[in-house]
C-alpha positions in Angstrom: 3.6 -48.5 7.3 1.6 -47.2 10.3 -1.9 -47.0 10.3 -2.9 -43.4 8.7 -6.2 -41.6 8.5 -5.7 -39.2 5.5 -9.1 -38.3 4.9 -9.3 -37.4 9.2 -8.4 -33.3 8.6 -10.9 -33.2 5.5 -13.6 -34.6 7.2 -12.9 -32.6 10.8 -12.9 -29.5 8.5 -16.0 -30.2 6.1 -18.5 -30.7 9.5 -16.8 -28.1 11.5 -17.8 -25.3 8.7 -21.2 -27.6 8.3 -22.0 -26.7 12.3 -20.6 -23.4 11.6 -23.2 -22.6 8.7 -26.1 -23.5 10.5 -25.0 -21.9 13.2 -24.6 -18.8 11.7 -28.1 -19.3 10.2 -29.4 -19.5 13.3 -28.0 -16.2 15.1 -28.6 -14.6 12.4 -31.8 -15.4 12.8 -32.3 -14.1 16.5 -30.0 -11.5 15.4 -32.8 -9.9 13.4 -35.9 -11.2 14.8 -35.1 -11.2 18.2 -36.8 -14.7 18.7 -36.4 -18.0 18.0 -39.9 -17.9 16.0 -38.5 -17.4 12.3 -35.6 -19.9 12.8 -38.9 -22.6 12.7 -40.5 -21.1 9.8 -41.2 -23.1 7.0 -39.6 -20.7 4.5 -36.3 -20.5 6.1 -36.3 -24.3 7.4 -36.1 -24.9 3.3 -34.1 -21.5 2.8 -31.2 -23.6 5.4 -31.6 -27.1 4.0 -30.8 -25.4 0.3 -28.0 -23.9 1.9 -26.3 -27.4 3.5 -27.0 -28.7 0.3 -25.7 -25.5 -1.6 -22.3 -25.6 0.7 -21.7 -29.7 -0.1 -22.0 -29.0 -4.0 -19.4 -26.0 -3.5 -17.1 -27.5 -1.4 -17.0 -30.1 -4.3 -16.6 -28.1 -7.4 -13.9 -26.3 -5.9 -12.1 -28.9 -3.7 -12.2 -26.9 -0.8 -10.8 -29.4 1.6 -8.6 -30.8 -0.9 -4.8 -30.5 0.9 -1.9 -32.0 1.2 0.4 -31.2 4.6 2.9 -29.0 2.5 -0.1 -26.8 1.4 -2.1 -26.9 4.6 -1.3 -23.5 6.0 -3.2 -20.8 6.9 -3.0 -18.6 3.7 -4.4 -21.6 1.5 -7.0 -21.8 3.8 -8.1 -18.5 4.2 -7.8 -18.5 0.1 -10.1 -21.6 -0.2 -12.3 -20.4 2.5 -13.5 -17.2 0.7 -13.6 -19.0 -2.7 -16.3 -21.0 -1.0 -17.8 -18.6 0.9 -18.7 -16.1 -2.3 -19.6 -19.0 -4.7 -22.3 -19.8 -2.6 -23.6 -17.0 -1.6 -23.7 -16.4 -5.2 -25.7 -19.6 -5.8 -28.4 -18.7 -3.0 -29.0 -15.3 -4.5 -29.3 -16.7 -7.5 -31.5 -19.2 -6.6 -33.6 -16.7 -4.9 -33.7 -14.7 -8.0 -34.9 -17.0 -10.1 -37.8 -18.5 -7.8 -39.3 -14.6 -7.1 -38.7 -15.3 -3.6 -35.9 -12.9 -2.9 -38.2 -10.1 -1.3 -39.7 -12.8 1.0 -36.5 -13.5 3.2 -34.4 -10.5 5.2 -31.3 -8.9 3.2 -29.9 -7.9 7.0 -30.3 -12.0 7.8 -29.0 -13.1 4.5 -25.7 -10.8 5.0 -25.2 -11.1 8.6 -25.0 -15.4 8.2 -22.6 -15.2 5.9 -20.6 -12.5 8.3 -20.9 -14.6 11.2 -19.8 -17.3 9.8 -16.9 -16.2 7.6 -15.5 -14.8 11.0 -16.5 -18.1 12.8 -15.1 -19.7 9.8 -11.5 -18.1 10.0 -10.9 -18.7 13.8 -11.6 -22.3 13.6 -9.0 -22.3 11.1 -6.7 -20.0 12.8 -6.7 -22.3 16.3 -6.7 -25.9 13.8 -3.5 -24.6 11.6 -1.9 -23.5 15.0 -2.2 -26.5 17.1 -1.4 -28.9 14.2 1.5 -26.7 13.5 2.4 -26.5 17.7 1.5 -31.0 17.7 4.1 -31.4 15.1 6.6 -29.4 16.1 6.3 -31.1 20.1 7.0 -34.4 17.9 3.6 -35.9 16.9 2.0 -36.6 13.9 5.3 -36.8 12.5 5.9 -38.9 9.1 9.2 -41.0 9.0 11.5 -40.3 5.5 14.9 -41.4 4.0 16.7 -40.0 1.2 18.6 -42.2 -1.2 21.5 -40.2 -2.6 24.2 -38.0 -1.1 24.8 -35.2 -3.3 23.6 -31.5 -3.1 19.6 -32.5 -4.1 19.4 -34.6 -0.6 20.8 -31.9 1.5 17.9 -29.8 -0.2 15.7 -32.3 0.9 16.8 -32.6 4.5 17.1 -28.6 4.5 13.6 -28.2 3.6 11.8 -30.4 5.8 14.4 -29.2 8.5 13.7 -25.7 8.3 9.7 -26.5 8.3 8.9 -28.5 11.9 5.3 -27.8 11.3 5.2 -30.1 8.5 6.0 -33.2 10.6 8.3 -35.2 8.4 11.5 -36.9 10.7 14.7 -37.7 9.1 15.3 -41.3 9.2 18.9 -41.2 7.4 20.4 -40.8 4.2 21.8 -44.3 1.9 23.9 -44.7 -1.1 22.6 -46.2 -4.2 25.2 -49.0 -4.4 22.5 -51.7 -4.9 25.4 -54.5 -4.3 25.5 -52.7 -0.5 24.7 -53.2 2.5 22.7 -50.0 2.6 19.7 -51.5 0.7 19.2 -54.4 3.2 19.3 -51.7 5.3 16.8 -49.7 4.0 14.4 -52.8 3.6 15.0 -53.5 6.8 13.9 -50.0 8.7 10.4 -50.4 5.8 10.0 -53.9 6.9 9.6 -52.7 10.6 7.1 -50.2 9.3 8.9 -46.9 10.4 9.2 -45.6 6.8 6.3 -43.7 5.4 8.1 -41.9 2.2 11.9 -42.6 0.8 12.8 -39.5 -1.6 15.1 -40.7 -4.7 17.6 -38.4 -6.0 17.3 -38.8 -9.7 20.1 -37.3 -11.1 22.2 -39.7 -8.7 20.4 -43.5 -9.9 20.4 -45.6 -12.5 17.3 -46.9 -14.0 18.0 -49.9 -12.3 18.3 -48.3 -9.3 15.0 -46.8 -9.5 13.3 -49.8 -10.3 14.6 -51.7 -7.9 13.8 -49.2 -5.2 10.2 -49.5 -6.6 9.8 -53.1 -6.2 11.3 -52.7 -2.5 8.4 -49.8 -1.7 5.5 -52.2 -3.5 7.3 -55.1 -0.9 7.2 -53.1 2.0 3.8 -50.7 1.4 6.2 -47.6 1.5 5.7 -44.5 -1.0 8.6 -43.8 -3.3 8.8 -40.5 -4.4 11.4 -39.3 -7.2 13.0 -36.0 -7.3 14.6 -34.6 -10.2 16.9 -32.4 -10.4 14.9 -29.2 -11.8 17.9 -26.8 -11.0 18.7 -23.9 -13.4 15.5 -24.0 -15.6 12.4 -24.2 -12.7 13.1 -20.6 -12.4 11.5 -20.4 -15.5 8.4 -21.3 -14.2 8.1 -24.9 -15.8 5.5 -27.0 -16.3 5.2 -30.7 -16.7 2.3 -31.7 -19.2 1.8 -35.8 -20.1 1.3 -36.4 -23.8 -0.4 -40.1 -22.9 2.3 -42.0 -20.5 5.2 -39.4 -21.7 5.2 -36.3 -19.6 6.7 -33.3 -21.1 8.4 -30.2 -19.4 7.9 -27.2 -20.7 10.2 -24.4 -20.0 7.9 -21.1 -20.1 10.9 -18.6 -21.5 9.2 -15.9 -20.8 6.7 -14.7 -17.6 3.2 -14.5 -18.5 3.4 -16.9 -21.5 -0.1 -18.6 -20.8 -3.5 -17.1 -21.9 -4.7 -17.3 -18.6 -1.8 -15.3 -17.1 -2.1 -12.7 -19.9 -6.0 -12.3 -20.1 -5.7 -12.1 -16.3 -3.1 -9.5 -16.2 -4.2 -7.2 -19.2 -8.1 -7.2 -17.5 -6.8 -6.0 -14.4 -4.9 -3.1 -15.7 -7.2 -2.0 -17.8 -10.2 -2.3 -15.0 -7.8 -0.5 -12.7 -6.2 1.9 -15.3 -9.8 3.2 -16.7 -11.1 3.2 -13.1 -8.3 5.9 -11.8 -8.2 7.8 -15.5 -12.1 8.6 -14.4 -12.3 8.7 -11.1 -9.5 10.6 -11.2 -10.4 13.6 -13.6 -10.7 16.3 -11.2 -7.1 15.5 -9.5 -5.7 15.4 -12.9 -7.2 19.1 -13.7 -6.2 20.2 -10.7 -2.8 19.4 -11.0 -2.7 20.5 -14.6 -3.4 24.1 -13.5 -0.5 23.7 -11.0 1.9 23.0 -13.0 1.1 25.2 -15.9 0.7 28.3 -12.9 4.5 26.8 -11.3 6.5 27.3 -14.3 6.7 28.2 -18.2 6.3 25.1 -20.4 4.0 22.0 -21.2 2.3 20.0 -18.5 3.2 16.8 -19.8 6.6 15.3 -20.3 7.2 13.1 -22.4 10.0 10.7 -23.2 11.7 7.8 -24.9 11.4 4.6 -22.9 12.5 1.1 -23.9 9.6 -1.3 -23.5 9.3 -5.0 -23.6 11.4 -6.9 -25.9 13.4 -3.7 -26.4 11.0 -1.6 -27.9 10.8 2.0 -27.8 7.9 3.9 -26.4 6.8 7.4 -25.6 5.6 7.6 -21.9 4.5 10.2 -20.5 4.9 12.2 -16.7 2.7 15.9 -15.3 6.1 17.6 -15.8 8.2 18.3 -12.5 11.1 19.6 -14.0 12.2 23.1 -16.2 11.8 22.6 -19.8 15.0 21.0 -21.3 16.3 20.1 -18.1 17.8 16.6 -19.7 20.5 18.5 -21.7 21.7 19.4 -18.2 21.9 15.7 -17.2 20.4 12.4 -17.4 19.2 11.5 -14.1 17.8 14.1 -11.0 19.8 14.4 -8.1 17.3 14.2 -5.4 15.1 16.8 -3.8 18.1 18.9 -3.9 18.5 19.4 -8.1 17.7 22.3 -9.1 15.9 21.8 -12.0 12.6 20.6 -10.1 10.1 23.1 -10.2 8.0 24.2 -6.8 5.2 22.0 -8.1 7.3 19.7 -8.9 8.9 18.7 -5.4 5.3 17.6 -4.0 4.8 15.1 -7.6 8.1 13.3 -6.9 7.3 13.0 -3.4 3.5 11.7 -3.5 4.5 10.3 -6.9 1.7 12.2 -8.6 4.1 13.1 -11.4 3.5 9.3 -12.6 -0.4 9.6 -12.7 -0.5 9.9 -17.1 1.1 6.6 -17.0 -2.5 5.4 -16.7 -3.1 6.0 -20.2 0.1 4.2 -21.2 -1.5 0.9 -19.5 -4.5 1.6 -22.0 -2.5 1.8 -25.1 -0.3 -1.2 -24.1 2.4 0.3 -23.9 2.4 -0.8 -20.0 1.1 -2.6 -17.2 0.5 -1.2 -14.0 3.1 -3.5 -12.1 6.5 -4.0 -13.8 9.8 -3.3 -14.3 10.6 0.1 -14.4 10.8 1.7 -18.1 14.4 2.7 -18.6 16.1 5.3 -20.7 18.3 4.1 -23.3 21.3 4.9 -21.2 20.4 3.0 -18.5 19.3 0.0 -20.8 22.9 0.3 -22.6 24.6 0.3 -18.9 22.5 -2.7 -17.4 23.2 -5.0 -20.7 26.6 -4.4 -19.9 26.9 -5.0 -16.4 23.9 -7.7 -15.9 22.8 -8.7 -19.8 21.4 -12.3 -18.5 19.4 -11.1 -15.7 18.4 -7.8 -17.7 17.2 -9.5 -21.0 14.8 -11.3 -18.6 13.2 -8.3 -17.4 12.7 -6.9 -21.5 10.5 -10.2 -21.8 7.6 -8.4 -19.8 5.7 -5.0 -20.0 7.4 -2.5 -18.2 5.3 -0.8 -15.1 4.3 2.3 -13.4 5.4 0.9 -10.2 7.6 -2.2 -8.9 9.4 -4.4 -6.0 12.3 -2.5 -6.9 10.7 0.8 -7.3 9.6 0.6 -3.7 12.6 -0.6 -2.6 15.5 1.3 -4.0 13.5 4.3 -5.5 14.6 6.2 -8.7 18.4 4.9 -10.0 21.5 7.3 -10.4 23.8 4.4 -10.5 25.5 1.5 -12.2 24.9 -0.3 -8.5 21.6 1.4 -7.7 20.2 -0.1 -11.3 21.5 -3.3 -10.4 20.0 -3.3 -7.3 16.5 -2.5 -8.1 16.8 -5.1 -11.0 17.3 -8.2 -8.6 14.3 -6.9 -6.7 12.3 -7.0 -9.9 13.2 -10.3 -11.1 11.7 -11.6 -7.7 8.5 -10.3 -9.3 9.0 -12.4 -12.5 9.3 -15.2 -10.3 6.8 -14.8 -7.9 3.9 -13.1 -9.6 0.3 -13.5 -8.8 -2.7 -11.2 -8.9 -2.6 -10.8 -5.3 1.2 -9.8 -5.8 0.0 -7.0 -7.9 -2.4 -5.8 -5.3 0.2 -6.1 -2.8 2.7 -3.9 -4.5 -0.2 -1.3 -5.9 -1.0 -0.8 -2.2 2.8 -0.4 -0.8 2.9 2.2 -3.5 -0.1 3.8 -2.3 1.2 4.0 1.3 4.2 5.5 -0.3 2.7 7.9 -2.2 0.4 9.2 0.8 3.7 9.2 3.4 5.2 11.1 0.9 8.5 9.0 0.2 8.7 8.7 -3.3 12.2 9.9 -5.0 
């Protein structure tokens, strides 16, 4: 195998942000002062030796540098960075606080290091992820790989490291798993001239003697062996592999959101976010509640049957934009053109204020903020027909107030428009993560002020 130096990027990156800090500490410094005469001072000469110290402990707890080339990019990095970044200034406050000392050293300095060098911080990484990335894709730093097995899994292999140049993995070929062949003296032979770095086993194409075998030849030959199994049709699911001693265990998570993390995490944010508009919002809602009661005879709040997750019924609730009993005149609106929306009513659709007393759904439980799109029972009786699989899915989680598909397709009328905004929504099941939610909550937003809801 060719000489390697793994821990190269880790190091590079760990005194690059060391230089950075002090850096930082320093303009700061002259930032505020206007001379060089504080940077000397006893006070802050220990306040910047606590914080090299500070930054080597964080950078540990958290594994900042801790990457592998798949997950070196520049999203991880900016991720890790401001992980790092808020932790310890976290720690120096707090350290501050508790020696009484806090009063003795500059807020302005203390905000504008951290400033400086969370900018400095980003560029470096900007210019390192882009010149590895441009390095690799001119043909260096490249790692050599074979694939044993000639089925659908190795083209997914070759596809994936084919599509992703920055990664620097070259194809080396593809064998059979005949170990009577030729192939495997082949193999041996291209490790034993120390071009191979990794050799990817299909698993649902060997043998257990195969595999072994193919062990023994990587041990020989100082090459890494890494198995792939075939995790098709179930890793959608979002499974997990957990070792119970030397047995590992996958667990196929049937529905999304089934760990207490993922649930504690989800629930606190739309309740944070829910109670946060309910009250900050009090005036708009009043406001609105006039308007609506002055546009037209009737309540201000509409309220109907929804089916919720796992199929249960709920009562949500809307600021009314339509003439009372306008459902006995048909189950879904037409567009800005049915005339049943009050005058009121055409500015709610459109900035989507109509769905504001959804808020108080997301307190009750009833919802979450991001989610599938509560569904009459009509609809719910039409999707289970035409998509029950993929539909059944989306009953496994809360419904929302807004969605992937919400934003992308708008409100339904349709068998194919339903069907439409459900794929979009299973994306979310798929892909979710806090800063998904954001995401979406802020497309919605941009919606709602360009005035493009339905």
């Amino acid at each position: 195998m060719k000489k390697r130096y793994p821990r190269l990027m880790p190091n590079a990156h760990l005194w690059i942000d060391v230089i950075l800090l002090n850096l930082s500490f320093l303009v700061a410094c002259f930032q505020r002062f206007g001379n060089w005469k504080y940077v000397f001072d006893q006070q802050y000469v220990i306040l910047l030796l606590t914080a090299n110290l500070v930054w080597i402990f964080v950078i540990y707890i958290l594994e900042t540098y801790h990457f592998t080339r798949i997950s070196f990019n520049f999203r991880n990095q900016v991720v890790n960075l401001g992980k790092a970044v808020l932790l310890h200034a976290a720690i120096i406050m707090g350290l501050l606080y508790l020696a009484h000392r806090g009063d003795e050293y500059s807020r302005q300095q203390f905000i504008m290091t951290y400033v400086v060098f969370a900018a400095m911080a980003l560029v470096a990484r900007a210019i390192i992820v882009l010149t590895i990335s441009m390095y690799r894709k001119a043909g260096y730093n490249y790692r050599n790989y074979a694939i044993l097995g000639r089925g659908d899994l190795a083209e997914m292999i070759f596809d994936f490291y084919n599509e992703r140049k920055e990664l620097g993995y070259r194809y080396c070929g593809t064998f059979d798993l005949d170990q009577n062949s030729e192939n495997q003296d082949m193999l041996e032979a291209i490790m034993g001239e120390n071009t191979l770095d990794f050799v990817y086993c299909c698993l649902s194409d060997m043998s257990d003697d195969h595999i072994k075998s193919v062990i023994r030849l990587g041990e020989r030959q100082k090459t890494h062996i890494r198995l792939v199994p075939d995790f098709r049709g179930f890793m959608t699911n979002m499974a997990t592999i957990e070792y119970h001693d030397l047995m590992p265990i996958i667990q196929v998570n049937t529905k999304p959101f089934s760990s207490v993390n993922e649930k504690t995490l989800k629930r606190s944010f739309d309740l944070i976010i829910s109670s946060t508009i309910m009250i900050l919002g009090f005036p708009v809602f009043i406001l609105l509640m006039i308007a609506i009661k002055m546009s037209s005879p009737g309540p201000i709040f509409y309220r109907q049957n929804r089916c919720g997750q796992w199929g249960k019924m709920f009562e949500i609730y809307k600021f009314r934009s339509m003439v009372v009993n306008a459902d006995k005149m048909g189950q879904h609106s037409q567009g800005s053109s049915d005339k049943r929306i009050t005058k009121i009513g055409h500015f709610l659709r459109k900035s989507r204020l109509d769905e504001l007393p959804q808020f108080y759904n997301v307190l009750r439980g009833d919802m979450s903020i991001v989610g599938p799109r509560p569904l009459y029972k009509y609809d719910v009786d039409m999707l289970m027909e035409a998509e029950p699989h993929d539909f059944q899915r989306l009953l496994t989680v809360k419904p929302g107030i807004t969605s992937i598909g919400q934003i992308k397709v708008g409100y339904a009328d349709s068998v194919a428009k339903n069907v439409e905004r459900l794929k979009y929504d299973l994306q979310y099941l798929k892909e979710y993560s806090i800063f998904s939610d954001i995401t979406l909550i802020l497309k919605t937003m941009q919606l709602m002020v360009s005035g493009r809801g339905q």
